[in-house]
C-alpha positions in Angstrom: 0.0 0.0 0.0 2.7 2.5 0.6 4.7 2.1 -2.6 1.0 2.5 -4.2 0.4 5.9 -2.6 4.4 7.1 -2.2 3.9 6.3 -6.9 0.9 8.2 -6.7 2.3 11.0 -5.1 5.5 11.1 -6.5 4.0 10.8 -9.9 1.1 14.2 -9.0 3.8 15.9 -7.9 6.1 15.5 -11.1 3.3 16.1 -13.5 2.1 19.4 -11.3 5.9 20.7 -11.2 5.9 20.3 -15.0 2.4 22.2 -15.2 3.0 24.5 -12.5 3.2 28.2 -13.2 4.5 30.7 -10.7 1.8 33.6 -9.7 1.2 35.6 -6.9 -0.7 35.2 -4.4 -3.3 37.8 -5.2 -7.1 36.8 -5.5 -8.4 37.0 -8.8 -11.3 39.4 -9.1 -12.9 38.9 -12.6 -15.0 35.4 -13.4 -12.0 35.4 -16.6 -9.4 35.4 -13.9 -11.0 33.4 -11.0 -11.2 30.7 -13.6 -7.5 31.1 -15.4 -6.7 30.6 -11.3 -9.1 27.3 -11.2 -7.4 25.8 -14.0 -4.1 25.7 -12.6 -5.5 23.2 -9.9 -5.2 20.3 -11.5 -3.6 18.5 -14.2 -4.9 19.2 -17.5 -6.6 15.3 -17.8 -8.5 16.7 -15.1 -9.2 20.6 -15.5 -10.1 19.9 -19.7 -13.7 18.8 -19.1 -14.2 20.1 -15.1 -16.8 22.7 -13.8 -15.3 25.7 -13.1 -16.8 27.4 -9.7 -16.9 30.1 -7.7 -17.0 30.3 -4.0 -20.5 31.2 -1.8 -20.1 34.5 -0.2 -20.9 32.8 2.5 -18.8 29.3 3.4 -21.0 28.4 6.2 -24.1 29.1 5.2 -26.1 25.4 4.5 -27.7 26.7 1.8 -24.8 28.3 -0.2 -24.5 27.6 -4.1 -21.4 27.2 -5.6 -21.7 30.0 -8.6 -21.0 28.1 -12.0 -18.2 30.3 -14.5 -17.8 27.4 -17.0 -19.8 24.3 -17.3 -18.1 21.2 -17.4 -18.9 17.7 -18.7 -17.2 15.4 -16.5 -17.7 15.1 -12.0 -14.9 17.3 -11.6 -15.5 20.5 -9.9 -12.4 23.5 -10.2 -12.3 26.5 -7.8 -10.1 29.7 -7.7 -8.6 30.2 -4.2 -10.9 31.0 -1.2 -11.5 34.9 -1.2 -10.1 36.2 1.6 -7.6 33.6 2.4 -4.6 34.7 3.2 -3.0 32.7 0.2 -4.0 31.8 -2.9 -4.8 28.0 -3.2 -6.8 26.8 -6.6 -8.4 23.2 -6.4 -9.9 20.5 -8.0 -12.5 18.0 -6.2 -14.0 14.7 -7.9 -17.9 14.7 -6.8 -16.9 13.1 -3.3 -14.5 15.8 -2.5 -16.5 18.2 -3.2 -19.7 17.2 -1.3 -17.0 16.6 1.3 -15.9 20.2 1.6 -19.2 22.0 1.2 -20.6 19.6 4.4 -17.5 20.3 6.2 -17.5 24.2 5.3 -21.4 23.9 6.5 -21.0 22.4 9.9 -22.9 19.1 8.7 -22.3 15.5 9.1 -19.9 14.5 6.4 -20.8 10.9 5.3 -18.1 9.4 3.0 -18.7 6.5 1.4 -15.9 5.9 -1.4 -12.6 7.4 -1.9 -12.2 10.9 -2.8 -9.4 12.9 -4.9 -8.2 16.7 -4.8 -5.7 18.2 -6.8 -4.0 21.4 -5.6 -0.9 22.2 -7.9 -0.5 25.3 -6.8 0.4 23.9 -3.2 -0.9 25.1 0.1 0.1 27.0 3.1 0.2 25.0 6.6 0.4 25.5 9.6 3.7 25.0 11.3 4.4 22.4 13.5 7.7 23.1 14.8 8.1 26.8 15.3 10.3 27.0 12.3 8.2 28.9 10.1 10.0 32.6 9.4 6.4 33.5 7.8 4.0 36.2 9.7 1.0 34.0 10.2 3.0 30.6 11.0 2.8 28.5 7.8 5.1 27.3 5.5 4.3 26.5 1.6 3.6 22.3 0.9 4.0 22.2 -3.3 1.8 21.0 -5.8 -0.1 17.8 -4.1 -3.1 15.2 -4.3 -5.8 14.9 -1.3 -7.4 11.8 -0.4 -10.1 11.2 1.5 -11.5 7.6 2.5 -14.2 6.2 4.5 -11.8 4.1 6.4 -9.5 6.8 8.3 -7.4 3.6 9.7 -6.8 2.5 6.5 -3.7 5.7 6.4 -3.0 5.8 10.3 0.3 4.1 9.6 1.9 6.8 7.4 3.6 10.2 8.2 1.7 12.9 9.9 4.1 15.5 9.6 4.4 17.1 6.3 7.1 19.9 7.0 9.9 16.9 7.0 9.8 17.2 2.9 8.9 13.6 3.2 5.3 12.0 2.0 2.7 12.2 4.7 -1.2 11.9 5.7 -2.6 14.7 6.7 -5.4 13.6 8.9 -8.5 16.2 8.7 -11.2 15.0 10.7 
């Protein structure tokens, strides 16, 4: 199982690196933008055929609807970064992922039943575990990775919690 995921990993992070392009961190304001920020979510396999989305104005609100910018023909859901984040971090959700993060962003049971994939190529900013971090809020950068989630949390309590080694880990998010 660990070769599996350390081969998945390894080969996300070697096809995002080769997509990657460097931009700021600024939030994009027009739909043309929010989307060009989308797209570099995910590897083109992936972004080609996705929905591109907009955030709610309001995350926690039950009811929020995600505002389509480009319809998409495949289960694949693209988003610019979260507006008001402090860092700019584009992703792409299959349909399990993304029911995933609007229950969580909600405050409503999350039921997973299957496996679920996100891209984020553009990396991520984490909090920092060590006291290391020279940043003003306390994070450090993680680079272009994939996201799983599974309905069998034990199933990846053996690997790596700590992703600030540069080493593959499991980020567990409850």
């Amino acid at each position: 199982m660990f070769k599996l995921v350390a081969s998945m990993t390894l080969a996300a992070s070697l096809a995002a690196f080769a997509q990657m392009k460097t931009k700021s961190s600024a939030h994009q304001s027009t739909d043309e933008a929010k989307i060009a920020d989308a797209l570099r979510a995910g590897p083109s396999f992936i972004t080609r055929d996705a929905v591109i989305a907009d955030w709610p104005a309001n995350l926690k609100d039950p009811n929020a609807e995600y505002r389509i910018l480009r319809p998409g023909k495949s289960d694949w859901t693209c988003l610019p970064g979260i507006p008001g984040y402090p860092h700019d971090e584009p992703m792409c959700l299959d349909r399990t992922s993304m029911q995933w993060i609007k229950d969580s962003l909600a405050d409503r049971p999350v039921h997973i039943d299957q496996i679920g994939v996100m891209y984020m190529f553009s990396g991520a900013w984490v909090p920092d575990l060590h006291g290391t971090s020279s940043s003003a809020d306390h994070t450090y950068h993680v680079g272009p990775h994939a996201m799983i989630i599974t309905p069998h949390n034990e199933d990846l309590a053996g690997f790596n919690r700590d992703g600030s080694t540069g080493q593959i880990y499991v980020s567990h998010l409850p």
